[in-house]
C-alpha positions in Angstrom: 78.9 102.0 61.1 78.6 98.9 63.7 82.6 98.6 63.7 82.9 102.8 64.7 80.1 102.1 67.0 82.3 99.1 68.6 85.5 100.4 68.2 85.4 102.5 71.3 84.7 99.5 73.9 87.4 97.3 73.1 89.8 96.3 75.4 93.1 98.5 74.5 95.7 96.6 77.2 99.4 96.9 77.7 101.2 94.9 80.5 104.7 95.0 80.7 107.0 92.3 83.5 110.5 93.0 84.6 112.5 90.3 86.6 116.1 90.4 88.1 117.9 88.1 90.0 119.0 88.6 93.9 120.6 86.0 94.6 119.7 82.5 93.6 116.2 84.1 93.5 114.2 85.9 91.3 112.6 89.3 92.3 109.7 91.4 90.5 111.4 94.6 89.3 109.0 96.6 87.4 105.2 96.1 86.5 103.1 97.8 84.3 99.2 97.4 84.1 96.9 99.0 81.9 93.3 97.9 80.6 91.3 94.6 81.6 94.4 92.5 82.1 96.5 91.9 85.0 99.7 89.8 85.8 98.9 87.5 88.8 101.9 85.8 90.3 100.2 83.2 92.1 103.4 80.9 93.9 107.4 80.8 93.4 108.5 78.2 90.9 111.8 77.3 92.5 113.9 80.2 92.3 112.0 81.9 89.8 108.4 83.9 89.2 105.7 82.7 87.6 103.1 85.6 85.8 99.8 84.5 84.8 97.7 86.9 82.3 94.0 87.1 83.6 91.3 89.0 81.6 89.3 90.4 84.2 86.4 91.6 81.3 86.2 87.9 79.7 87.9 86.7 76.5 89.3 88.3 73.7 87.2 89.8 70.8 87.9 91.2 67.8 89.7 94.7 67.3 90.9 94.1 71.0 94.6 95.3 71.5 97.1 93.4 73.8 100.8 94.3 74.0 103.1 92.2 76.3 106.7 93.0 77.1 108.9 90.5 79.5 112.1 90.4 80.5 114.4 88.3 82.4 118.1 90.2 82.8 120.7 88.1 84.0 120.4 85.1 85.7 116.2 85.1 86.2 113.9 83.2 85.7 110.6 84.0 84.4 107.5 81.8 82.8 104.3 83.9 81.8 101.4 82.4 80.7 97.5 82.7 80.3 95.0 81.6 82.5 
């Protein structure tokens, strides 16, 4: 009964990054944003883009959903991580 109860305030999230190259440089394409979680790009790293993960509502818990695409065509660069 609890887990019915809890199963509609957990965090269902789907971010999705896209990356291309211009250049020498790396260039945001295509973002995608949905639930408590965003992608923060807080500075360049050399030619290419840095994406940090930050959950806005806290920390994970259990029966939370997270779904992460990222891609890097042709000559990007992209690191992603958590914050």
């Amino acid at each position: 009964m609890l887990a019915r109860a809890l199963a509609g305030v957990r965090a269902d999230v789907d971010i999705s990054i896209s990356c291309a190259a211009t250049g020498p440089r790396t260039r945001l394409t295509s973002l995608t944003e949905s639930g408590g979680y965003r992608a923060k790009f807080p500075r360049a790293l050399g030619n290419g883009l840095e994406a940090v993960i930050v959950n806005s509502g806290g920390g994970v818990a259990g029966g939370d959903r997270v779904r992460l695409s990222a891609s890097a065509h042709v000559g990007a660069h992209l690191t992603v991580s958590t914050a």
